[in-house]
PDB file of N, CA, C and O in Angstrom:
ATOM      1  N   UNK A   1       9.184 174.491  48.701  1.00  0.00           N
ATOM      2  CA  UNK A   1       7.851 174.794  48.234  1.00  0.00           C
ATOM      3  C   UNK A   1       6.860 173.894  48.962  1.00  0.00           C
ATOM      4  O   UNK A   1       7.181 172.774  49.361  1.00  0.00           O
ATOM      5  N   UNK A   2       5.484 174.485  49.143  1.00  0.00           N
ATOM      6  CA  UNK A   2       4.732 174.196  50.077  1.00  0.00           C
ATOM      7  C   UNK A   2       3.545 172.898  49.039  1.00  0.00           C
ATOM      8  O   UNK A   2       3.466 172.943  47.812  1.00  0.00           O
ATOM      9  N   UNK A   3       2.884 172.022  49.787  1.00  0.00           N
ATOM     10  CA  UNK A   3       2.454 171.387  48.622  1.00  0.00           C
ATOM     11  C   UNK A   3       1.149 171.717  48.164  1.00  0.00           C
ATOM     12  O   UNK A   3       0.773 171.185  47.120  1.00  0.00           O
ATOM     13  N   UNK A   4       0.346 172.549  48.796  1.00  0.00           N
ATOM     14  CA  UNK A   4      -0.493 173.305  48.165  1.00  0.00           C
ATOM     15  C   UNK A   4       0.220 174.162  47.011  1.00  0.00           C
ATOM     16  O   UNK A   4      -0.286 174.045  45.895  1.00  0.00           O
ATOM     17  N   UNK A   5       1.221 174.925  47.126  1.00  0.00           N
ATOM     18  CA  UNK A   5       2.011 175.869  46.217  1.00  0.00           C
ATOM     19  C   UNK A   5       2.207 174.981  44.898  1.00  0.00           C
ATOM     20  O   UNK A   5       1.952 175.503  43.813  1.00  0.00           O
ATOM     21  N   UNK A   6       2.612 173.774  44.953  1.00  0.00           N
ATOM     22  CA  UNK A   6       3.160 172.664  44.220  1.00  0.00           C
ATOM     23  C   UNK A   6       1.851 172.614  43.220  1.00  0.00           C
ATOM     24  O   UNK A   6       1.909 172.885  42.020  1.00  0.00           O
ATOM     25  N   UNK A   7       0.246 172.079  44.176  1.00  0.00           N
ATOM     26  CA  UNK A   7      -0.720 171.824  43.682  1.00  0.00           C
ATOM     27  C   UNK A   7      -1.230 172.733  42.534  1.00  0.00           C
ATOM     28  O   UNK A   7      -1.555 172.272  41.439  1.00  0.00           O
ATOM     29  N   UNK A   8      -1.280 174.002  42.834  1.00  0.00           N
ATOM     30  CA  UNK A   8      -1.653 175.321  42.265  1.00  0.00           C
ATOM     31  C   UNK A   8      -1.112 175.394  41.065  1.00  0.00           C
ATOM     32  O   UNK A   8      -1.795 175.521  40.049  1.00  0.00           O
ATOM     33  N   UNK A   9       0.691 175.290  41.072  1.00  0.00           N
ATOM     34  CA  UNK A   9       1.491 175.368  39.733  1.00  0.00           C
ATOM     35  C   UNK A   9       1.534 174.075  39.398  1.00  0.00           C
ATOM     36  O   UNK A   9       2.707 173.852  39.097  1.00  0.00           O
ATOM     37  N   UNK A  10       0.748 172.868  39.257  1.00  0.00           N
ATOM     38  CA  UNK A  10       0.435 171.412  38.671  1.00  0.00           C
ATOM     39  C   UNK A  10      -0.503 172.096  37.743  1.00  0.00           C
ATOM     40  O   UNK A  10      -0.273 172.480  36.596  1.00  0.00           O
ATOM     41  N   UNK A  11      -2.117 172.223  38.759  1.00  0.00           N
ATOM     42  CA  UNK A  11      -2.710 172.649  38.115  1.00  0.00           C
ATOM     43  C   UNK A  11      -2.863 173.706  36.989  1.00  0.00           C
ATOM     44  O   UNK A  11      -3.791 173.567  36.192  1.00  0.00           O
ATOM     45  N   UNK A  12      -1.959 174.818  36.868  1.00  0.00           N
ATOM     46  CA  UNK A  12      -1.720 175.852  35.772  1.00  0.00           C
ATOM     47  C   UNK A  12      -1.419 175.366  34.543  1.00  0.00           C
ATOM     48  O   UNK A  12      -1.718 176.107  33.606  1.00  0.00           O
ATOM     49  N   UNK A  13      -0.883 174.269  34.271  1.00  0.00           N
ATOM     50  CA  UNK A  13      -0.302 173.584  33.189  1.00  0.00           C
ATOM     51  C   UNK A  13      -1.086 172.675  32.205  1.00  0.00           C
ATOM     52  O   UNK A  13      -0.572 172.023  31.297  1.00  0.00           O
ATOM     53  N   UNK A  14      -2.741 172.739  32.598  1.00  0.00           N
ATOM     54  CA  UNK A  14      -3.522 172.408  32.038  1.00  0.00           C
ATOM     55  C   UNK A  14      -4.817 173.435  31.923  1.00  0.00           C
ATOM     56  O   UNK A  14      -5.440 174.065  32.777  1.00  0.00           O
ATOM     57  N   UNK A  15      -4.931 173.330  30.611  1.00  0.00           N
ATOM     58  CA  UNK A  15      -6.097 174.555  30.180  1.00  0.00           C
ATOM     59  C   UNK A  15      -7.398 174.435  30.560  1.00  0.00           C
ATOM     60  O   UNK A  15      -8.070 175.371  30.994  1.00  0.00           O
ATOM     61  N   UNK A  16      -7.823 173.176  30.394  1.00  0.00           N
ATOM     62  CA  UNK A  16      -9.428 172.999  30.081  1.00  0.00           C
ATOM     63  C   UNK A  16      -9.656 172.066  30.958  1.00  0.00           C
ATOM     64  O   UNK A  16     -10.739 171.491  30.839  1.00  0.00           O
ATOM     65  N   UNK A  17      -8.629 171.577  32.221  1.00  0.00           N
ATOM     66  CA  UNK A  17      -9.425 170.713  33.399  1.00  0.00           C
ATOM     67  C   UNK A  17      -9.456 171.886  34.688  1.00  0.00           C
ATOM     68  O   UNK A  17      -8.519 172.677  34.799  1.00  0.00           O
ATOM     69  N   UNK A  18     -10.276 171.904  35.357  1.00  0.00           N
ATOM     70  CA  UNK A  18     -10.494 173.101  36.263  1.00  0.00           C
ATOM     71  C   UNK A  18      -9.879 172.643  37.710  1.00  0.00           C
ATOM     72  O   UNK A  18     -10.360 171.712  38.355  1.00  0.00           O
ATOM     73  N   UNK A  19      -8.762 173.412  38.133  1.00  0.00           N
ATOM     74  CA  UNK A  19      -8.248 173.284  39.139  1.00  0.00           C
ATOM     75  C   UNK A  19      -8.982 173.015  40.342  1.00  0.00           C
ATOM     76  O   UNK A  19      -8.318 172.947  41.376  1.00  0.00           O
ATOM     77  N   UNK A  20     -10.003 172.878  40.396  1.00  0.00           N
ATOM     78  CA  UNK A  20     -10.583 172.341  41.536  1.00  0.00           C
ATOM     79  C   UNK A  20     -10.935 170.760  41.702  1.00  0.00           C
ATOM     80  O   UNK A  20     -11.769 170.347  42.507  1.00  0.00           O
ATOM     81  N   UNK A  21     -10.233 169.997  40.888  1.00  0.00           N
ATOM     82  CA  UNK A  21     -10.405 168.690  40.156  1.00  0.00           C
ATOM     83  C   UNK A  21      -8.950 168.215  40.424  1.00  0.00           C
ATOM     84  O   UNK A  21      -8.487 167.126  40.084  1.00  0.00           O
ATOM     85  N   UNK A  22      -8.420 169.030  40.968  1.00  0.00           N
ATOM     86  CA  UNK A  22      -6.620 168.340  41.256  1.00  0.00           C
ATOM     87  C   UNK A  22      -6.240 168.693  42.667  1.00  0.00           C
ATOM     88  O   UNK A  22      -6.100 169.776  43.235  1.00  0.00           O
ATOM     89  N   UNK A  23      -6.153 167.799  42.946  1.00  0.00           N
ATOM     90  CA  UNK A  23      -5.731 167.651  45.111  1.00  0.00           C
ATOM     91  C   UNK A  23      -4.310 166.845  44.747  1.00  0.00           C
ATOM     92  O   UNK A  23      -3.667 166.627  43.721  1.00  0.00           O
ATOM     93  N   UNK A  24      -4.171 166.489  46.342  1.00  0.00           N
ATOM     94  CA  UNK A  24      -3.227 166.176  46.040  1.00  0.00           C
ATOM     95  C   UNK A  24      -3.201 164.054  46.038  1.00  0.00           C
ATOM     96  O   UNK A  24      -2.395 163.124  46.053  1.00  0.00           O
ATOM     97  N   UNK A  25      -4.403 164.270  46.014  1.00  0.00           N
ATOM     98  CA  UNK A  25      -4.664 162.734  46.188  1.00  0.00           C
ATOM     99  C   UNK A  25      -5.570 162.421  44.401  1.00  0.00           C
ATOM    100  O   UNK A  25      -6.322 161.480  44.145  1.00  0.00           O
ATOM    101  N   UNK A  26      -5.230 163.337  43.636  1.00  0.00           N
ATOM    102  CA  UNK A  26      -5.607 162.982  42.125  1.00  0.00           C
ATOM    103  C   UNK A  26      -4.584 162.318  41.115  1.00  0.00           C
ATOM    104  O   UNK A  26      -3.601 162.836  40.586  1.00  0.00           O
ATOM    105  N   UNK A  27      -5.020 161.183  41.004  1.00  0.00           N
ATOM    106  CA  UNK A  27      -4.343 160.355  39.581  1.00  0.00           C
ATOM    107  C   UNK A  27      -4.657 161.429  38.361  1.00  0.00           C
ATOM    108  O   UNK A  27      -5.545 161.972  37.703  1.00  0.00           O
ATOM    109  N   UNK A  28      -2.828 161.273  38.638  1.00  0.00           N
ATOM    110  CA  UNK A  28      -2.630 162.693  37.363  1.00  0.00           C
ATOM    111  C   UNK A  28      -2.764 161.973  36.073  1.00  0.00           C
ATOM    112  O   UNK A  28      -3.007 162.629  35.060  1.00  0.00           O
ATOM    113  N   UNK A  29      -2.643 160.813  36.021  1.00  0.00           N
ATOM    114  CA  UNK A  29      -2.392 160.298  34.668  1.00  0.00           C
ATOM    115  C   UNK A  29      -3.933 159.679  34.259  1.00  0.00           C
ATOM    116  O   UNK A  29      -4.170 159.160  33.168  1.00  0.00           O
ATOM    117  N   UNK A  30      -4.800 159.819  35.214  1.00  0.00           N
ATOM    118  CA  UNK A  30      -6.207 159.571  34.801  1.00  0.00           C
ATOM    119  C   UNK A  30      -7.057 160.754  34.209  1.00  0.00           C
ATOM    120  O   UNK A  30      -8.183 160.658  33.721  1.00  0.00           O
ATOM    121  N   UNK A  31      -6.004 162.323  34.402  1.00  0.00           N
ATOM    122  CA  UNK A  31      -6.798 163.298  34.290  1.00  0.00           C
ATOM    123  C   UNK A  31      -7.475 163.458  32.337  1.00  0.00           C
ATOM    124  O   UNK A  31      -6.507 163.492  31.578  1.00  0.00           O
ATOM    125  N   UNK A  32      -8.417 163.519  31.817  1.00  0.00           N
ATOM    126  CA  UNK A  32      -8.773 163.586  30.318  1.00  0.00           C
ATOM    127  C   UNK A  32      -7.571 164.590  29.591  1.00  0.00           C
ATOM    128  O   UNK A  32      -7.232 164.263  28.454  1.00  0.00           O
ATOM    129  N   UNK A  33      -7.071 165.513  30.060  1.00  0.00           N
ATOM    130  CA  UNK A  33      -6.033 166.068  29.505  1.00  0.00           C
ATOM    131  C   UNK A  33      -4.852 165.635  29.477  1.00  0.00           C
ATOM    132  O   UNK A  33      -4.067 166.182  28.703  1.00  0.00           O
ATOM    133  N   UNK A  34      -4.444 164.637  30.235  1.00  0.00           N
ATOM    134  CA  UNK A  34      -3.065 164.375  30.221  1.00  0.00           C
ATOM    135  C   UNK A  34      -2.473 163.511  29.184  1.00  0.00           C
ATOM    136  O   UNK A  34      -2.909 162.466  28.702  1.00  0.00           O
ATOM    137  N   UNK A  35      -1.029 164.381  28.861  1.00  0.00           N
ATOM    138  CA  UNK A  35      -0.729 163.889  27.588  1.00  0.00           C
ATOM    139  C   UNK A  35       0.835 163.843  27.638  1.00  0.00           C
ATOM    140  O   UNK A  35       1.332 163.962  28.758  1.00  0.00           O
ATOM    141  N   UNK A  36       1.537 163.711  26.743  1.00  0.00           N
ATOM    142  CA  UNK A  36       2.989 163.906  26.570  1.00  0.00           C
ATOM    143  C   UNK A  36       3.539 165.247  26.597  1.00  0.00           C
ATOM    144  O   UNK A  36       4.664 165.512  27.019  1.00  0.00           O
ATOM    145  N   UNK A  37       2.737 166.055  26.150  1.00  0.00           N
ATOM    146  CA  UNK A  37       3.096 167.236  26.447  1.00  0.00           C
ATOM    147  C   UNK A  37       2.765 168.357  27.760  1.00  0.00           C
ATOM    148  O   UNK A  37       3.351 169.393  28.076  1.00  0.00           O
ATOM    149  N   UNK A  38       1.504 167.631  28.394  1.00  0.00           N
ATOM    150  CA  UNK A  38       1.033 167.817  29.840  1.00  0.00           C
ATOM    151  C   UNK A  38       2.338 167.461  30.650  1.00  0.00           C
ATOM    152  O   UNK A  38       2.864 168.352  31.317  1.00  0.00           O
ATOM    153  N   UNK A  39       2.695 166.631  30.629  1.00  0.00           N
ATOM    154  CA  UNK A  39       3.811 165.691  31.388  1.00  0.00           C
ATOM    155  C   UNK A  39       5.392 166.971  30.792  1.00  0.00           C
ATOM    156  O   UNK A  39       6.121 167.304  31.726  1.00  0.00           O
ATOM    157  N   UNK A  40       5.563 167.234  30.144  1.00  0.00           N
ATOM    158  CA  UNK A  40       6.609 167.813  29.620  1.00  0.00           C
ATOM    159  C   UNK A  40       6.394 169.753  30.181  1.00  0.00           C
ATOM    160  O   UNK A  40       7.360 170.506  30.303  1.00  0.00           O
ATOM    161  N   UNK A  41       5.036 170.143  30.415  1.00  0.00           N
ATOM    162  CA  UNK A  41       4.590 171.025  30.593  1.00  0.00           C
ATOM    163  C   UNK A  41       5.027 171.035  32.441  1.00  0.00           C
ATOM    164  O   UNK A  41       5.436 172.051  33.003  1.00  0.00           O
ATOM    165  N   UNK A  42       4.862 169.927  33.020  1.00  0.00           N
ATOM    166  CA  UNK A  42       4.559 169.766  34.368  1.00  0.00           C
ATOM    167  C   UNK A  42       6.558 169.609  34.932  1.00  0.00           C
ATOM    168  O   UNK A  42       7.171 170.092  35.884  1.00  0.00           O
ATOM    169  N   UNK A  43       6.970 168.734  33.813  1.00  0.00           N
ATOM    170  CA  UNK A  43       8.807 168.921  34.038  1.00  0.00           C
ATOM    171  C   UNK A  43       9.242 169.724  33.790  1.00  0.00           C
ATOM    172  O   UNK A  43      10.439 169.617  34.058  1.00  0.00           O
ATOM    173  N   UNK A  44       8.948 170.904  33.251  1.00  0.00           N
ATOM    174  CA  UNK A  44       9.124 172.465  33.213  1.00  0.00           C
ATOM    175  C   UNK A  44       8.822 173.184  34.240  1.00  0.00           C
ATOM    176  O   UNK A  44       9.661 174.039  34.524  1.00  0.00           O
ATOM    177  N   UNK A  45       7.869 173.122  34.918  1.00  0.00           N
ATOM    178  CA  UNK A  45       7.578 173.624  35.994  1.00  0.00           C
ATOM    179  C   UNK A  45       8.418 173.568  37.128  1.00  0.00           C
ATOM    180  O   UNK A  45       9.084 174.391  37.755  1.00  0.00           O
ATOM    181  N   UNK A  46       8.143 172.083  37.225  1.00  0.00           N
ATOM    182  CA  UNK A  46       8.970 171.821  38.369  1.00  0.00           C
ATOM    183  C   UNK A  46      10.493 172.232  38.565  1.00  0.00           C
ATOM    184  O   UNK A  46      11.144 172.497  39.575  1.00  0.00           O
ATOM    185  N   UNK A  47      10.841 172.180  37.089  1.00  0.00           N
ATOM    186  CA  UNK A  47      12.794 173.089  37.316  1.00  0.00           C
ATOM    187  C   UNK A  47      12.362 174.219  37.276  1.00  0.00           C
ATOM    188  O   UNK A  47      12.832 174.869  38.210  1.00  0.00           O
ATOM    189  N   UNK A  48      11.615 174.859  36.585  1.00  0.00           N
ATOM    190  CA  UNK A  48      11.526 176.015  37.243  1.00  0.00           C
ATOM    191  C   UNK A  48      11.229 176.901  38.439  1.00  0.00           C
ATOM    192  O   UNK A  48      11.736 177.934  38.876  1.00  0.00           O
ATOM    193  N   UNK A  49      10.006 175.953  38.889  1.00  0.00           N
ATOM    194  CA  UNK A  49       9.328 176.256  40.441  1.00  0.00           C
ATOM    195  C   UNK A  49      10.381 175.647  41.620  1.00  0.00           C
ATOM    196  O   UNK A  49      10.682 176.497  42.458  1.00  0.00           O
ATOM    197  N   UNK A  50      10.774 174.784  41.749  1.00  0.00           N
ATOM    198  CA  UNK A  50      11.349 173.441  42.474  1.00  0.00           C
ATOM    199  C   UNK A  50      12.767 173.610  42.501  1.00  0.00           C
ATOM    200  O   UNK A  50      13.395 173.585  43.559  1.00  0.00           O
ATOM    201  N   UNK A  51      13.457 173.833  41.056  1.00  0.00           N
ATOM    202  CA  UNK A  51      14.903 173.912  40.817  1.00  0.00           C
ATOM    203  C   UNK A  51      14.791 172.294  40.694  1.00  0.00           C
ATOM    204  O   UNK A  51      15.872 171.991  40.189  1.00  0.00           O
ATOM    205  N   UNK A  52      14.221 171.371  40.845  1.00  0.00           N
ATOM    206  CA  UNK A  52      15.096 169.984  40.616  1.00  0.00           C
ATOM    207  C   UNK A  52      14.122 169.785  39.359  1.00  0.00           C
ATOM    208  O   UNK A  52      13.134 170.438  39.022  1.00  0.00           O
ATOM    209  N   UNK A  53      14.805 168.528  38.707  1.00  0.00           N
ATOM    210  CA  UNK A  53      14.210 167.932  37.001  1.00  0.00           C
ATOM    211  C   UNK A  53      13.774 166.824  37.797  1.00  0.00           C
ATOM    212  O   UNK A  53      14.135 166.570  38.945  1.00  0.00           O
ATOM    213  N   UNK A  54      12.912 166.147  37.040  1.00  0.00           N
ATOM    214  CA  UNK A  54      12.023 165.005  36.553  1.00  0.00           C
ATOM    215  C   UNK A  54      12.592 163.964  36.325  1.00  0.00           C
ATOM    216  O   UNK A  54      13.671 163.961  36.918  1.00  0.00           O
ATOM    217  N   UNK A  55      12.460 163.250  35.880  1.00  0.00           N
ATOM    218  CA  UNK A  55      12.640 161.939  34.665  1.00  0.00           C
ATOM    219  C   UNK A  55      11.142 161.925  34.133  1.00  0.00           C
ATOM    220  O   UNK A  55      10.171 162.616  34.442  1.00  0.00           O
ATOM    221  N   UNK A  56      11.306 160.883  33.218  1.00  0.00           N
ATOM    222  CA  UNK A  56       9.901 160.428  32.435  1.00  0.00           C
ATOM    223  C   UNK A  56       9.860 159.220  33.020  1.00  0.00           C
ATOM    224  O   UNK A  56       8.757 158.673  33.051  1.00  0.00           O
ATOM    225  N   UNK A  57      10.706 158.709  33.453  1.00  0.00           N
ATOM    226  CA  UNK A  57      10.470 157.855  33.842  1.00  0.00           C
ATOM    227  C   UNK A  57      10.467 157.686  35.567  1.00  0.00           C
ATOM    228  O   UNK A  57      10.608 156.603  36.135  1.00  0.00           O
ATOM    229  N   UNK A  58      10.254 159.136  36.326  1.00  0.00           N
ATOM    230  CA  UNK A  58      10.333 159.126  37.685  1.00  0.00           C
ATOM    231  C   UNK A  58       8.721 159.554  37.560  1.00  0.00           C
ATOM    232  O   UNK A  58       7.949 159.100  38.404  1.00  0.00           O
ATOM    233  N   UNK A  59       8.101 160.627  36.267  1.00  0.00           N
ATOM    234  CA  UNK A  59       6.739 160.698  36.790  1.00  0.00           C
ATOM    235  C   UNK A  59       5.974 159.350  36.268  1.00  0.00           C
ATOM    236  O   UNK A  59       4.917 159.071  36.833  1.00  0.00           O
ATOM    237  N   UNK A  60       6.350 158.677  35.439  1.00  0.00           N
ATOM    238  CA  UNK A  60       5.475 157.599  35.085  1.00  0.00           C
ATOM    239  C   UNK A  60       5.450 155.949  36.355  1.00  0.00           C
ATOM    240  O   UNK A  60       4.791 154.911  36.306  1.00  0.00           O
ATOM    241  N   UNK A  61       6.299 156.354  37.152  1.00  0.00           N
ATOM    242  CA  UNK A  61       6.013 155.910  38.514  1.00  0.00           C
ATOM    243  C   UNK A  61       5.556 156.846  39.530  1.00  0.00           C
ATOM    244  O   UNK A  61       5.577 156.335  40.650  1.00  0.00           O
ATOM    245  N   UNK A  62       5.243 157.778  39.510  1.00  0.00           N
ATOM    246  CA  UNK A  62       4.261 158.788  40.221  1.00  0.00           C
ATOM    247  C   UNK A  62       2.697 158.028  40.167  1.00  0.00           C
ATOM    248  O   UNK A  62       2.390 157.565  39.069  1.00  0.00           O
ATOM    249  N   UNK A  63       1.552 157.856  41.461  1.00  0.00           N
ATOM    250  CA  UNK A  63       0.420 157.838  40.592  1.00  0.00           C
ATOM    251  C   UNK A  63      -0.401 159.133  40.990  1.00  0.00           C
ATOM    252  O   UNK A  63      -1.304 159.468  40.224  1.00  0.00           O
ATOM    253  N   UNK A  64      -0.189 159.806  42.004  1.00  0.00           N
ATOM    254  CA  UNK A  64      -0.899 160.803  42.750  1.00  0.00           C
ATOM    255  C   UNK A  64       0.021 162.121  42.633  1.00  0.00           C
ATOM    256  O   UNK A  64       1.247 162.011  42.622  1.00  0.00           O
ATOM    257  N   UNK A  65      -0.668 163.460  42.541  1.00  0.00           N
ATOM    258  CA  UNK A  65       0.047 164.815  42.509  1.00  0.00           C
ATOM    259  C   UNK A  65       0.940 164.887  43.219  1.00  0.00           C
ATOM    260  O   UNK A  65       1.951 165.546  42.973  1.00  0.00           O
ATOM    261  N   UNK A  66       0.631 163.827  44.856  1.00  0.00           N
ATOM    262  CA  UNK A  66       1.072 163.940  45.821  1.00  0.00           C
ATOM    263  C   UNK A  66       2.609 162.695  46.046  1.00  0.00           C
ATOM    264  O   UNK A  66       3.244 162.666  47.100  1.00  0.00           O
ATOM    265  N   UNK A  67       2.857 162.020  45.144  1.00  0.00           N
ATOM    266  CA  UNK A  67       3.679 161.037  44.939  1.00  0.00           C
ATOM    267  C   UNK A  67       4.783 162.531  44.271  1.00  0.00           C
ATOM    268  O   UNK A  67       5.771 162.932  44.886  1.00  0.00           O
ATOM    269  N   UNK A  68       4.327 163.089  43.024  1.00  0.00           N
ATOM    270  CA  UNK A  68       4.866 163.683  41.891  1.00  0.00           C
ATOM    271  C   UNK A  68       5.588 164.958  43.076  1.00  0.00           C
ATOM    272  O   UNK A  68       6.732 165.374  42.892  1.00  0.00           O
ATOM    273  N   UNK A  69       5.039 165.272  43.825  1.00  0.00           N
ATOM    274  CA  UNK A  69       5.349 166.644  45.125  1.00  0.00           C
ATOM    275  C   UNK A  69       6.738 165.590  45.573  1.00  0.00           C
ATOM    276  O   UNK A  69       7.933 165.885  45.554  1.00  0.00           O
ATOM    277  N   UNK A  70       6.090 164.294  45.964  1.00  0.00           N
ATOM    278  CA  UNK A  70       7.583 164.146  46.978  1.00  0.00           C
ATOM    279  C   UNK A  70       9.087 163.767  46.328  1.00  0.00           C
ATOM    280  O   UNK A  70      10.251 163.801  46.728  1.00  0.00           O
ATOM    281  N   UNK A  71       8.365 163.375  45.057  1.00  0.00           N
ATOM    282  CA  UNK A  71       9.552 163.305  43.857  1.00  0.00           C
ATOM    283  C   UNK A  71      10.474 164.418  43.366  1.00  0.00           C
ATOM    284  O   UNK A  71      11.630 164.332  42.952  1.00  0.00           O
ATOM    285  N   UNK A  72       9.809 165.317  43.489  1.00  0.00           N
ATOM    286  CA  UNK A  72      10.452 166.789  42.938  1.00  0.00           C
ATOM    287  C   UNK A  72      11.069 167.331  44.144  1.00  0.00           C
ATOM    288  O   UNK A  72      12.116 167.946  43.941  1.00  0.00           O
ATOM    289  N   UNK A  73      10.701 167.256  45.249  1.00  0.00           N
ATOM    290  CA  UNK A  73      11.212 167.712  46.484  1.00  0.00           C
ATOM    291  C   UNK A  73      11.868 166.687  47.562  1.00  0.00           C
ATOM    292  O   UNK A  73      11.891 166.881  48.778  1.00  0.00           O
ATOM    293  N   UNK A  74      12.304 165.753  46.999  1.00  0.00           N
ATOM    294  CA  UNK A  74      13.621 164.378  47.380  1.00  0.00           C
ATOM    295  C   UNK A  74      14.729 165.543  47.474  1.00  0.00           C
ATOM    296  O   UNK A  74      15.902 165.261  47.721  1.00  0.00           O
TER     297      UNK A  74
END
């Protein structure tokens, strides 16, 4: 998966911040929506989009979309 592709299905997983507010150089964990279940919303994705899982504790050393892209695609 391409990391624009990545960016696009990040961004889907939040309702009320407007995807034009998430690059790949955005502190996801600074975003006003992000929550425990944002984060749980976004490790869903990724096995689904990606095929590989997360940790909670691999995105909470993530700080950028673009950290969280190279994590899922290791």
């Amino acid at each position: 998966m391409e990391l624009n592709e990545f960016i696009i299905g990040f961004a889907d997983q939040f309702d009320d911040t407007d995807s034009s507010e998430i690059t790949a150089t955005t502190v996801f964990h600074d975003l006003d929506e992000w929550s425990s279940l944002t984060a749980l919303s976004v490790m869903n994705y990724a096995e689904k989009a990606c095929g590989n899982t997360i940790t909670f504790d691999e995105m909470r050393n993530c700080v950028t979309v673009q950290d969280l892209y190279n994590v899922v695609n290791k």
